[in-house]
N, C-alpha and C positions, 0 to 999 in steps of 0.2 A: 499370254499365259500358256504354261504348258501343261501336257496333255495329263502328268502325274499333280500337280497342283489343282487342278479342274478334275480330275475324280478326289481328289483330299475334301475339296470344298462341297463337289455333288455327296460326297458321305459322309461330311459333317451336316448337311445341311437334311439327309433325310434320317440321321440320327434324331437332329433337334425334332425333327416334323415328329418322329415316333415320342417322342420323351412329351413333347406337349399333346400329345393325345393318350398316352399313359397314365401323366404323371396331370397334367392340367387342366385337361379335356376329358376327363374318362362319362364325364353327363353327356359329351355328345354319341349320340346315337348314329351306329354303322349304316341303318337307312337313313337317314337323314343328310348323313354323307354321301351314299351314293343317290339321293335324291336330289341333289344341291350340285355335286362336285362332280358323279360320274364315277369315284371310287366311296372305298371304303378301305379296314382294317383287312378285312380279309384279302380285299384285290391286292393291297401292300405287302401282305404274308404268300399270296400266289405269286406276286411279281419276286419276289427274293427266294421261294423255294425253286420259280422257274428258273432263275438265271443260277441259284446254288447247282443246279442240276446240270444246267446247259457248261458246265466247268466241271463238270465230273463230281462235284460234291452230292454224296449223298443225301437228301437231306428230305422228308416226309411233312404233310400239313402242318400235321399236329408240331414238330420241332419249331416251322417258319411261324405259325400264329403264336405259340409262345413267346417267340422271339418281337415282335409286334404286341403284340398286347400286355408283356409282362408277366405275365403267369400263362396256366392251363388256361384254353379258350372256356369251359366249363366254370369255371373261375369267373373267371370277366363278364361272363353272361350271366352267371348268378348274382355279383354285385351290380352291376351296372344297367343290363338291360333292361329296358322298360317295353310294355306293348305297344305294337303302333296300332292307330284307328285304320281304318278302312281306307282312306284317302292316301296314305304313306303308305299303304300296302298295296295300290294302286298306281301310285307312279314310281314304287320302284320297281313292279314287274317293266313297265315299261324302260326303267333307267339302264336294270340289268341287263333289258335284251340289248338297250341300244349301246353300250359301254362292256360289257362284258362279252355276253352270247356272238355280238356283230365283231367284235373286237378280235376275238380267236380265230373268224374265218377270214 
């Protein structure tokens, strides 16, 4: 396969990942994902505003979580978020440091 057919396919394929988590999945909850998965919506909207940047595109949070969530993040947290209990908010300090926080150094 070549090198332009093999990014067609990795941005077809994180297109669909965003559209079912938009459009199919919006009950799944972001810690839940990065408790389970290691990411979330946001780490999806860092990794596309880092790499928009690392290419000269300007491009701020607030544009890339839009872009990922479909609407204003404020939006999305107002329909969709629900509270976690105590235990989800217990292992996703731990998921974050070990997936995120370790990840940047």
């Amino acid at each position: 396969m070549d090198d332009a057919t093999r990014t067609e396919l990795e941005a077809a394929a994180f297109r669909r990942l965003v559209h079912h988590l938009m459009h199919r999945r919006p009950d799944v909850q972001n810690i839940d994902l990065m408790n389970l998965g290691g990411f979330c919506r946001n780490c999806l909207s860092r990794w596309y505003q880092e790499e928009a940047n690392a290419r000269g595109i300007a491009m701020d949070k607030d544009t890339a979580r839009e872009i990922v969530y479909g609407m204003p993040y404020a939006d999305w947290v107002a329909r969709h978020q629900t509270e976690a209990d105590a235990g989800k908010k217990a292992a996703f300090e731990v998921a974050f440091r070990e997936n995120v926080t370790e990840a940047k150094g």
